[in-house]
C-alpha positions as CSV (number, residue, x, y, z in Angstrom):
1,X,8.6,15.1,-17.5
2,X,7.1,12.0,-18.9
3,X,8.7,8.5,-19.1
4,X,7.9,8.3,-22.3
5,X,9.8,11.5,-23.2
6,X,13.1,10.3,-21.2
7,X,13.0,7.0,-22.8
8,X,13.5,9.3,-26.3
9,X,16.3,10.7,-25.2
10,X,17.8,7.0,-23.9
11,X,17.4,6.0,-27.7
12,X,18.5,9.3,-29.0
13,X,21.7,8.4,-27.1
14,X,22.1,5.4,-27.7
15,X,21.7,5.5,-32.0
16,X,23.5,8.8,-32.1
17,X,21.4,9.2,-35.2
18,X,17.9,11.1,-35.5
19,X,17.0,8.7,-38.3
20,X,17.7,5.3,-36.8
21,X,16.2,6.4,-33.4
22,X,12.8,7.3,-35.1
23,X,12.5,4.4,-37.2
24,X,12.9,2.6,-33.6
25,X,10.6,4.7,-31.9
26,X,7.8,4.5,-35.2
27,X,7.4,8.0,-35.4
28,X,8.8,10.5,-38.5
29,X,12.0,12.2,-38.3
30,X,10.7,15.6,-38.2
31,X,8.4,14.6,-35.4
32,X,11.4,13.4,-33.2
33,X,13.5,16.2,-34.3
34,X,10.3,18.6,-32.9
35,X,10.0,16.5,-29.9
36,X,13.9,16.9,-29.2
37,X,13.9,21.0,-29.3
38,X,11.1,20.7,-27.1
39,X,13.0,18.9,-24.6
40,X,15.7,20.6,-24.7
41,X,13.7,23.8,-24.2
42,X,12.4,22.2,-21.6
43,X,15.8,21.3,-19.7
44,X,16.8,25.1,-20.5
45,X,19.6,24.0,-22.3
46,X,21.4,22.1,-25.5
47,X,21.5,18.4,-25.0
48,X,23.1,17.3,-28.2
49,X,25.3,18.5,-30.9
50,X,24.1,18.0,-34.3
51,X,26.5,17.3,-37.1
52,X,26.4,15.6,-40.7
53,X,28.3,12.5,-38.5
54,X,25.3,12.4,-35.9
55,X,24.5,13.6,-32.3
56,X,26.7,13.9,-30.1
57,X,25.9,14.3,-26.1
58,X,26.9,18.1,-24.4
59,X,27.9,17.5,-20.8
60,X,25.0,18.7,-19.7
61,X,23.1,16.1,-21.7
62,X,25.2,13.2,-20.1
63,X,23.9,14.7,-16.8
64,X,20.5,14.6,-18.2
65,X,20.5,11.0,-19.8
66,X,22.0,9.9,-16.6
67,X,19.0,10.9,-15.2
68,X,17.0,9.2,-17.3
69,X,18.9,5.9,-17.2
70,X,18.3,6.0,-13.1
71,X,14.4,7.0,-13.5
72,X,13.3,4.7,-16.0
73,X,15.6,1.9,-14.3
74,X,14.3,2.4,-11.3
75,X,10.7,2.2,-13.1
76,X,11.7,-1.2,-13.8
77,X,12.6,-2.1,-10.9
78,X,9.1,-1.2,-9.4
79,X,7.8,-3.2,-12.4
80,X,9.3,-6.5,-11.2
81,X,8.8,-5.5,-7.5
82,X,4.8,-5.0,-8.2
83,X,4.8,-8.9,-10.6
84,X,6.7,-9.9,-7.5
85,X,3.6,-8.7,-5.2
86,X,0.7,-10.6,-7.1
87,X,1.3,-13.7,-5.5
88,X,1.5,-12.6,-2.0
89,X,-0.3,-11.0,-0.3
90,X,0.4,-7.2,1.0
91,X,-1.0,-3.8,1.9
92,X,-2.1,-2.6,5.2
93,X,-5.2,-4.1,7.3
94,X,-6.7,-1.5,9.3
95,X,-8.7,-3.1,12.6
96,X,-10.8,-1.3,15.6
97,X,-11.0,-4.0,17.4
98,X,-13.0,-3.8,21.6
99,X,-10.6,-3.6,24.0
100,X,-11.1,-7.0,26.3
101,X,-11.0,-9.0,22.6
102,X,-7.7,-7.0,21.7
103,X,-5.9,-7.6,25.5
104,X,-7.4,-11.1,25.7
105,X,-8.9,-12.8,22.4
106,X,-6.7,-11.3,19.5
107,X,-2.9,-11.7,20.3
108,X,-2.5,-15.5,19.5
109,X,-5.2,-14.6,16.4
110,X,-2.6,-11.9,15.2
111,X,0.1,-13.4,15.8
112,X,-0.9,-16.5,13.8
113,X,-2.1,-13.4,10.9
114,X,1.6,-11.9,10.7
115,X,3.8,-15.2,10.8
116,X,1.8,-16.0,7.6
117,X,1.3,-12.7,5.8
118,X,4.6,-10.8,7.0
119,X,4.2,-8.5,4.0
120,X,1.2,-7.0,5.6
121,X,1.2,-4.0,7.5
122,X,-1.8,-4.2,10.6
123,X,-2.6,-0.1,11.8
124,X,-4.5,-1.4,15.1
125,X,-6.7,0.5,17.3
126,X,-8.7,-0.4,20.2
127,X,-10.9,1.0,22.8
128,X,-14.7,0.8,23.8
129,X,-17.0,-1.3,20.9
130,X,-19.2,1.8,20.7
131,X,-15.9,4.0,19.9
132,X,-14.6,1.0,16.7
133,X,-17.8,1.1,15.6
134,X,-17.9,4.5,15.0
135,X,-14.7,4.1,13.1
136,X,-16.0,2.1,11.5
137,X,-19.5,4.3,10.2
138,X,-16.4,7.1,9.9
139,X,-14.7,4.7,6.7
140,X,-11.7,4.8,9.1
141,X,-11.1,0.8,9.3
142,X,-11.5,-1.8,7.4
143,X,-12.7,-4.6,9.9
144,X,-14.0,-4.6,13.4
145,X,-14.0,-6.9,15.7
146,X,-16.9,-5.5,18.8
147,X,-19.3,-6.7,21.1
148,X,-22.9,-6.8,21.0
149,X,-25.3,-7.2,17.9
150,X,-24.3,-3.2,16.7
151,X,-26.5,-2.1,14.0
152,X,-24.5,-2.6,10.2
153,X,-25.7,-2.5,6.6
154,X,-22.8,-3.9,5.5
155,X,-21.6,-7.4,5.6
156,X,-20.7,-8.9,9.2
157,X,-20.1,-12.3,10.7
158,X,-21.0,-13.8,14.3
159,X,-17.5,-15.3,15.6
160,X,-18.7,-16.4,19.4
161,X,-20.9,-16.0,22.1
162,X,-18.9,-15.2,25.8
163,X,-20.7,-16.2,29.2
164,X,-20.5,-13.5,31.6
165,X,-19.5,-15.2,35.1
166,X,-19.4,-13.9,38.6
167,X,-15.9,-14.5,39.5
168,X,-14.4,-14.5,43.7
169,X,-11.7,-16.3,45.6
170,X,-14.0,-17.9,48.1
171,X,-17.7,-17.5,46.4
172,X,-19.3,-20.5,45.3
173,X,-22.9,-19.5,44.3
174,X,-24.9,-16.8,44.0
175,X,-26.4,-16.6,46.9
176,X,-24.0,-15.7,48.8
177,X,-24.2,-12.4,47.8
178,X,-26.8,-11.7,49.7
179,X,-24.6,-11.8,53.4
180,X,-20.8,-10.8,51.6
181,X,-19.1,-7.9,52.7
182,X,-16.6,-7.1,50.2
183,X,-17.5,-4.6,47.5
184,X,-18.7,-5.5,44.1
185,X,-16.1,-4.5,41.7
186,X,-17.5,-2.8,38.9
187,X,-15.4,-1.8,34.8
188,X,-16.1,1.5,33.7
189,X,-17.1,0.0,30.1
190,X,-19.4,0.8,27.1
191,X,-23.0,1.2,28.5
192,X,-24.5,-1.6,26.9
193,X,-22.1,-4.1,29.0
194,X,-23.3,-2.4,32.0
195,X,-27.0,-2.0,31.5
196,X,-26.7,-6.1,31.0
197,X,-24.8,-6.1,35.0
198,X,-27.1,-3.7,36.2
199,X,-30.4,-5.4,35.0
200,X,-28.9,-8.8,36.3
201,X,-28.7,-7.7,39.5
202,X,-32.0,-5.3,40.0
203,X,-33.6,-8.9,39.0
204,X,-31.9,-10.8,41.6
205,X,-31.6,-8.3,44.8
206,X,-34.4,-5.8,43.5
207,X,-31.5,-3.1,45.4
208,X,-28.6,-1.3,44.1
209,X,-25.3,-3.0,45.6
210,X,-24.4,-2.2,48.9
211,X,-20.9,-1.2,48.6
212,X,-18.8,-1.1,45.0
213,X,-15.3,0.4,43.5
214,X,-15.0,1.7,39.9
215,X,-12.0,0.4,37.8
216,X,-11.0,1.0,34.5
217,X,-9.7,-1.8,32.9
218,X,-11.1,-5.6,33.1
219,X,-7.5,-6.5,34.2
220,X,-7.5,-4.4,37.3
221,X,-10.7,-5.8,38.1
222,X,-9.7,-9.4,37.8
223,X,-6.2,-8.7,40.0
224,X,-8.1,-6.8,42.5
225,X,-10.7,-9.9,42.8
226,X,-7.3,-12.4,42.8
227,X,-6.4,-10.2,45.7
228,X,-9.4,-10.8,47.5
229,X,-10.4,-7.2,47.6
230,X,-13.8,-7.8,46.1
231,X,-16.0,-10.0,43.6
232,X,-17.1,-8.9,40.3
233,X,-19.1,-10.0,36.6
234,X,-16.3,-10.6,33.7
235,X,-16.6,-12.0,30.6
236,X,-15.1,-15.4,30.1
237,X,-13.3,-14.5,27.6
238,X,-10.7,-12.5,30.3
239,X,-10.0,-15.3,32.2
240,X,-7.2,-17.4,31.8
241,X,-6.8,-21.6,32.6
242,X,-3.7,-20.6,34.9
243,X,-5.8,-18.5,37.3
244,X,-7.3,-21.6,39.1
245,X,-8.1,-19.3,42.5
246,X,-10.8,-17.9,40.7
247,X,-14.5,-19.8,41.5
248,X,-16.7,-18.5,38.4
249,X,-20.2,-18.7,38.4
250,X,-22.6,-18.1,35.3
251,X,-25.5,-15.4,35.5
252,X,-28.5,-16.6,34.2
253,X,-31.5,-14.4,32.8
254,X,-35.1,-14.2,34.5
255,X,-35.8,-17.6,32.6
256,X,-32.7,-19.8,33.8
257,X,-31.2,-18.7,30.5
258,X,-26.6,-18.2,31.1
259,X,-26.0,-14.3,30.2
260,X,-23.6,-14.2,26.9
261,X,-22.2,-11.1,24.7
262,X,-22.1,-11.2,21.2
263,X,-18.5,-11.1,19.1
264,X,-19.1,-9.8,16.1
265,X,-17.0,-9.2,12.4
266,X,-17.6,-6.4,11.0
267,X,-16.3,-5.7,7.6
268,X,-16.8,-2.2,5.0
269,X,-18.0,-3.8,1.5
270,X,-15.1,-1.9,-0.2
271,X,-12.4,-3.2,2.2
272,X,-14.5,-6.5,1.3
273,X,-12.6,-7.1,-1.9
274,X,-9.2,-6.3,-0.6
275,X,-6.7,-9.5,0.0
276,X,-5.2,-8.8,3.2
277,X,-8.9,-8.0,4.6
278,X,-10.1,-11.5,2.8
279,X,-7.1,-13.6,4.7
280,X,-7.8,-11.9,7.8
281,X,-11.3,-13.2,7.9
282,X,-10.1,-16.4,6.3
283,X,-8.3,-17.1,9.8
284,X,-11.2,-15.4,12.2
285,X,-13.3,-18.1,10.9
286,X,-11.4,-21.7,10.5
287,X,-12.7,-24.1,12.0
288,X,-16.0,-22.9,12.2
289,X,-17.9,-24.8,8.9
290,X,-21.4,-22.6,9.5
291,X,-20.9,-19.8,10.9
292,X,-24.1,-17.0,11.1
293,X,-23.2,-14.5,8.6
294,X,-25.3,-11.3,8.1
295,X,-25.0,-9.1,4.3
């Protein structure tokens, strides 16, 4: 049943007389008198008595115009709720976001983001860069936030560039590598990240490692190396100023060049337009007055 049609039976009630309550409404008598039989037709039962005196409500019709008062009330209430809205921002931000930015790079970012929008709901999901991109070519998030340069026809923005560094308790240049004994500690990561390690190193020892160990996650590589169990390539971005055992050394390119990945912003046009998505990038990107933007 329509609002419109409830708020007829609120005035109907409330002027007790079919006359006064169309002149209200601008419509004819016989009109609202139509209107009324069809409502009551509808409810399956006799919502007013008609006399020469008026209307008068049946019980069942106080049930049904108490009904009415809570729906259209409550219709209101959304009303002022949604005016409320308009000057803050709301809605839910949906981010796929690479997982060594979301373990290590986003926390302080979001929590700044929800201190000052705490009306916005953030649906976060992370894993390899390869894997939010495709969430992103899927129309299943609004922003990413990957590695790498990934291939976009939508609008994106450069955020940083992160040095890749050789990172050991006792290592102190790259060299060295050529007489240690401990294993090189390798991240089972997307394959662009380890076509970059693996070229590195075919250019420098023109061999394949002499011993390694597979891990998972960046964060068991980096204990194991605090452990002394081996050495390994991280991304800067994973280590902290408080672990100060850690000797980190850049890896260059063939011309002398340090090795960095790419952090990039990657945003749907739609989700483009929407507030919470348009604060979010807002606070990726203070403090950075030119940053390389991409439509």
């Amino acid at each position: 049943m329509e609002l419109r049609e409830l708020e007829l039976l609120l005035l109907l009630a409330e002027e007790k007389n079919i006359s006064k309550a169309a002149a209200r409404a601008f419509i004819s008598q016989p009109a609202l008198t139509q209107r009324l039989q069809a409502l009551e037709k509808a409810w399956g039962t006799t919502l007013f008595l008609r006399s020469n005196k008026g209307l008068t409500l049946t019980p069942e019709g106080e049930k049904v115009i108490a009904f009415a008062q809570e729906t259209t009330g409550r219709q209101q209430q959304v009303i002022e709720e949604l005016q409320g809205l308009t000057a803050e921002i709301h809605g839910t931000l949906h981010l796929a976001v690479g997982t060594i930015l979301a373990q290590y790079w986003l926390p302080g970012r979001l929590s700044e983001f929800v201190k000052r929008y705490p009306l916005v709901h953030v649906d976060l999901q992370t894993g390899w860069s390869s894997h939010m991109m495709r969430k992103m070519y899927d129309d299943e998030s609004h922003v990413a936030i990957v590695r790498g340069n990934p291939e976009w026809s939508g609008w994106k923005q450069h955020l940083f560039s992160d040095p890749l560094l050789l990172v050991d308790t006792t290592i102190q240049s790259l060299a060295e590598l050529e007489h240690v004994k401990k294993p090189f500690l390798q991240v089972d990561t997307d394959s662009t990240y380890r076509y970059t390690i693996e070229q590195w190193w075919y250019h420098q020892f023109k061999r394949q490692p002499p011993r390694s160990i597979l891990v998972d996650q960046f964060e068991t590589c980096k204990q194991l190396v605090l452990h002394g169990i081996g050495y390994a390539i991280l991304p800067g971005t994973s280590i902290t100023e408080r672990e100060t055992a850690l000797k980190k050394l850049p890896i260059c390119d063939p011309q002398g060049q340090p090795i960095y990945r790419d952090t990039w912003l990657i945003v749907s046009e739609p989700a483009r337009q929407l507030p919470q998505v348009q604060a979010f990038i807002q606070l990726l990107t203070e403090g950075d007055p030119s940053p390389t933007e991409e439509a």
